[in-house]
NUDRENTI-806571 format. One record per residue (C-alpha): residue number from 1; residue in three letters; x, y, z. Coordinates in steps of 0.001 Angstrom, whole numbers. Example, Ala and Ser with C-alpha at 12.3 -4.5 7.8 and 13.67 -1.06 7.14 Angstrom:
% NUDRENTI-806571
R   n res       X       Y       Z
R   1 ala   12300   -4500    7800
R   2 ser   13670   -1060    7140
END
This chain:
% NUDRENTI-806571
R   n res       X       Y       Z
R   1 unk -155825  -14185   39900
R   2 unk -152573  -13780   41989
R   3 unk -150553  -11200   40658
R   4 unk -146477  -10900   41972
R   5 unk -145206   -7665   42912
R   6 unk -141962   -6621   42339
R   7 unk -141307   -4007   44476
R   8 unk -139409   -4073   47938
R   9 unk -141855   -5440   50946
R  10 unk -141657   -1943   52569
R  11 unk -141380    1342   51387
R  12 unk -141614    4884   52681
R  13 unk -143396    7246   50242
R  14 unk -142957   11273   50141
R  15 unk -143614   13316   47300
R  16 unk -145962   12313   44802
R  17 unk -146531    8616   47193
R  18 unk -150404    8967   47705
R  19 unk -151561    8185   44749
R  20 unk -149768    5043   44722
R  21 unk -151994    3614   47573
R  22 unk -154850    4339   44383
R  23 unk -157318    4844   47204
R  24 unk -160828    4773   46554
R  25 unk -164080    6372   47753
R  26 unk -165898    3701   50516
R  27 unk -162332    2542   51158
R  28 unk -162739    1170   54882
R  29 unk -159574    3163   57070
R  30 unk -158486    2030   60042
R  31 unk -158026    4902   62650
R  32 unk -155777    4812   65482
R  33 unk -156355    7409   68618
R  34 unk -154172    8024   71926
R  35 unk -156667    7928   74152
R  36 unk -156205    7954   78078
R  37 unk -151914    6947   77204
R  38 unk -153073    4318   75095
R  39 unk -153855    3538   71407
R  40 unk -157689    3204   70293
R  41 unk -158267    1741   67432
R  42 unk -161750    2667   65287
R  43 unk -163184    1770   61863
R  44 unk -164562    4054   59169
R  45 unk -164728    4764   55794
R  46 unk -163059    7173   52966
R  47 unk -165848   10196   51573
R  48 unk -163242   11834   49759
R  49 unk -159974   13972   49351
R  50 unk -158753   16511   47792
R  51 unk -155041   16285   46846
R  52 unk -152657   18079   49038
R  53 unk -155017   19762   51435
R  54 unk -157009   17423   53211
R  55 unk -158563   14050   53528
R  56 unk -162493   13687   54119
R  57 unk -163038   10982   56410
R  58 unk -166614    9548   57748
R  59 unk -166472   10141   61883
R  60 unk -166071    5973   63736
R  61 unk -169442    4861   65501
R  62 unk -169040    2645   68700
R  63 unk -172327    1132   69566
R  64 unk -174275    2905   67701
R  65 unk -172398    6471   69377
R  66 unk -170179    8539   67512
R  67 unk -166735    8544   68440
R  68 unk -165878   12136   68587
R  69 unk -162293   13397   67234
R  70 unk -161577   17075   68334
R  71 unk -159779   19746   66389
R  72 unk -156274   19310   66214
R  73 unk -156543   15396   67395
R  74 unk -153306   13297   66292
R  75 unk -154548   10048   64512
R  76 unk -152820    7509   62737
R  77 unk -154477    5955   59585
R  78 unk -154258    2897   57993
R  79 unk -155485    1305   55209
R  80 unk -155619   -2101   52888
R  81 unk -155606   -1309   49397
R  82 unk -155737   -5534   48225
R  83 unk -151848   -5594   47639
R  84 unk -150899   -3879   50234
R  85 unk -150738   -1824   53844
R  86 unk -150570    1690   54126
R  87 unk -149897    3728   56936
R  88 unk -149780    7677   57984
R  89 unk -149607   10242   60561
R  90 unk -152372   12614   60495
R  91 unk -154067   15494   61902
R  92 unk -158067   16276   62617
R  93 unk -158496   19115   61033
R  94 unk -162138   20031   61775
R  95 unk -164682   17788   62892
R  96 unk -168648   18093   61857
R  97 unk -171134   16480   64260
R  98 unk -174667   16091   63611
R  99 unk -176465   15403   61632
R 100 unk -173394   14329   58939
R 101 unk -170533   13234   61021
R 102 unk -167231   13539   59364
R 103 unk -164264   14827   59614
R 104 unk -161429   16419   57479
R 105 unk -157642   14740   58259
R 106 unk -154229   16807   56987
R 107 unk -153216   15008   53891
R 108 unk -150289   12740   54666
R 109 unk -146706   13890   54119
R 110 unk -144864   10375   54782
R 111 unk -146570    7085   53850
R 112 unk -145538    3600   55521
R 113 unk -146273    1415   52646
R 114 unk -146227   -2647   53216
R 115 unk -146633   -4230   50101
R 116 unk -147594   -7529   50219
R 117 unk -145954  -10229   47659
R 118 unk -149241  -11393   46028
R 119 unk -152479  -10129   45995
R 120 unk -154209  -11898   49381
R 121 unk -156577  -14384   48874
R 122 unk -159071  -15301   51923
R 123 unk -161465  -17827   52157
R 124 unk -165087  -17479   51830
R 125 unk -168666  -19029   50891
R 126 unk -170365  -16234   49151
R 127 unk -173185  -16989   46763
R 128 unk -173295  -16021   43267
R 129 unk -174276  -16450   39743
R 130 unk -172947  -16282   36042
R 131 unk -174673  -15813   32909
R 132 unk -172950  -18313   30374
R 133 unk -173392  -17539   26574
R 134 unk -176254  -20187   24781
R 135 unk -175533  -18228   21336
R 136 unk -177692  -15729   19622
R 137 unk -177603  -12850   22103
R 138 unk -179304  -15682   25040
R 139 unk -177503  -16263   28452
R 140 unk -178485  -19029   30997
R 141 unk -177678  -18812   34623
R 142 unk -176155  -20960   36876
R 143 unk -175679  -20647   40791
R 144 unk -172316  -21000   41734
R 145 unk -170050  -20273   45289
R 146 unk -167497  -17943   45550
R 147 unk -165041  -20064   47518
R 148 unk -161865  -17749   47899
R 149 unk -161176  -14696   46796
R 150 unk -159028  -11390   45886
R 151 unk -159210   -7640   44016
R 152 unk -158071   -9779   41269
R 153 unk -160121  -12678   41129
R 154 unk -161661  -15634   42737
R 155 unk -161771  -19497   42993
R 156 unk -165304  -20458   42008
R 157 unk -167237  -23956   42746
R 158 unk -169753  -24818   40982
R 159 unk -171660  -28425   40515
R 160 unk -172324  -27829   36624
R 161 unk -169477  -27077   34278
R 162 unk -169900  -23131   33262
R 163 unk -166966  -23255   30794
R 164 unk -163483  -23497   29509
R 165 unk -160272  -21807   29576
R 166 unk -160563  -18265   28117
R 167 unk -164225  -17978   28764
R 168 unk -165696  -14881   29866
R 169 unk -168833  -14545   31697
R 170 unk -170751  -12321   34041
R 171 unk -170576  -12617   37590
R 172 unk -173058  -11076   40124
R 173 unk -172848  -11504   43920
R 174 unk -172428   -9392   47325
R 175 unk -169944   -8415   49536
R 176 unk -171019   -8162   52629
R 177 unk -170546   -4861   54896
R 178 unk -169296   -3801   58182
R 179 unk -170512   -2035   61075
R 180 unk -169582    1855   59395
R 181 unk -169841     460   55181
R 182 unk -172952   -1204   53132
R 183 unk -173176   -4578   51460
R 184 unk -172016   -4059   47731
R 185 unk -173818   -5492   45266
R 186 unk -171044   -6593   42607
R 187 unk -171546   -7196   38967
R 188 unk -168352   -8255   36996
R 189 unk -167055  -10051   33819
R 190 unk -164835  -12782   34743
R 191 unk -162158  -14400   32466
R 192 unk -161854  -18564   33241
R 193 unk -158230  -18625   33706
R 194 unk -157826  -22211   35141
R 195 unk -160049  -25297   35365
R 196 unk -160252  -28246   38092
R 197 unk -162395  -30696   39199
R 198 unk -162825  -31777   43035
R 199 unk -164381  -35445   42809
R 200 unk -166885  -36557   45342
R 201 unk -166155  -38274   48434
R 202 unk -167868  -40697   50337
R 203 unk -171471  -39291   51138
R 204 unk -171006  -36620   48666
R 205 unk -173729  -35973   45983
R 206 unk -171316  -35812   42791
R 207 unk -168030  -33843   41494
R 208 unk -167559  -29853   42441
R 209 unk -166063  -28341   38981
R 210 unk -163364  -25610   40087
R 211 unk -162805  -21988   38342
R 212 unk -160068  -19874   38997
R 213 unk -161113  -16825   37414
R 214 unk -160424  -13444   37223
R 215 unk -162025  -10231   37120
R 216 unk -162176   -8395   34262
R 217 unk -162734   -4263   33781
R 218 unk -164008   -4386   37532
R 219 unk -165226   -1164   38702
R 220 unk -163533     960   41393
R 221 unk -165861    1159   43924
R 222 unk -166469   -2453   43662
R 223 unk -162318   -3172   44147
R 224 unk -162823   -1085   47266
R 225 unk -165502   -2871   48348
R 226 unk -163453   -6266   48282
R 227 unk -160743   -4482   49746
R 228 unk -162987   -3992   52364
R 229 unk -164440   -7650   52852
R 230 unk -160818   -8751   52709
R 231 unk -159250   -7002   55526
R 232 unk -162061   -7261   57283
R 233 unk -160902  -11216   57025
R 234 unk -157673  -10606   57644
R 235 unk -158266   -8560   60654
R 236 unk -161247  -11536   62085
R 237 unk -159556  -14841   61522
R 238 unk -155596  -14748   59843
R 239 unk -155991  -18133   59096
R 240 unk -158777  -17329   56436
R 241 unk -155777  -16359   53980
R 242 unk -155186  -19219   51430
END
């Protein structure tokens, strides 16, 4: 579920750097604007891009407003790809108002690239459920909590054992949105990587069995959208990281 990088903590990519941010479409960007001598920060989400012309960017709402970027507009942009933080320069290259709202950015010529030692974890109670194999083609489900979690993985709770080491099951629960990007509806196979048990306390019902599990073949658009939900943690509460 955690997985160790071995490159330097900071890097500055030129040629050939964006596609190792492996950005995806939904991918919430963080925008930065000089407005008024100081910086403005905004939230909104990646359409698109095409490679070495231009990025396509979704236009930041502000209660319930858009926030208008003009022609030729200096913004820097900054995103969270799960293992790390990636920063560029940038320039609005044309802006389209209603009814669409987006906006084209110059493709970045020198990336800021943070990379982060392990994959980050944060903590969260998100509902979910797995289908565990009976035999014969026939799967019963079992409600479990999502109790941390990564673009790798997850540490699941759940009050009935669901398996063993080595296991793989299906997993289906949400990520919640933002303010500028949907809920995502995310359905996974998970491998059981380690097992625990969390016995009950005084008060407490019975024992929580643990999962550390992680995900397996998990679809683009669905790493973005934990990308998302994470840095959206990271950037609410910093001591949600585990």
């Amino acid at each position: 579920m955690v997985e160790v990088q071995d490159r330097p903590a900071n890097e500055t990519l030129r040629q050939g750097g964006f596609d190792a941010m492996r950005l995806e479409v939904g991918m919430r960007v963080q925008l930065f604007l000089r407005r008024d001598l100081k910086a403005v920060q905004h939230f909104s989400s990646l359409i698109g891009y095409v490679k070495d012309e231009y990025l396509l960017v979704k236009m930041p709402f502000e209660n319930g407003a858009p926030v208008l970027l003009h022609d030729g507009e200096q913004v820097t942009v900054r995103v969270f790809t799960g293992t790390a933080i990636c920063s560029f320069n940038s320039t609005v290259l044309r802006s389209f108002f209603n009814p669409f709202f987006y906006m084209h950015l110059s493709f970045p010529e020198v990336i800021q690239k943070n990379n982060l030692r392990k994959a980050v974890r944060v903590r969260v109670r998100i509902p979910g459920q797995v289908q565990i194999p009976m035999g014969n083609g026939l799967t019963s489900a079992a409600s479990v909590t999502l109790a941390n979690i990564s673009t790798h993985g997850a540490l699941i709770e759940s009050e009935f054992e669901i398996g063993t080491v080595a296991d793989r099951l299906a997993l289906s629960f949400t990520a919640a949105g933002t303010a500028t990007i949907d809920e995502t509806d995310i359905n996974t196979d998970i491998v059981i990587r380690n097992v625990n048990i969390r016995h009950a306390g005084r008060g407490e019902d019975g024992n929580t069995h643990l999962y550390g599990v992680q995900f397996a073949d998990l679809e683009p658009a669905h790493r973005a959208a934990l990308a998302n939900l994470i840095y959206a943690e990271l950037l609410s509460n910093r001591q949600s990281i585990v």
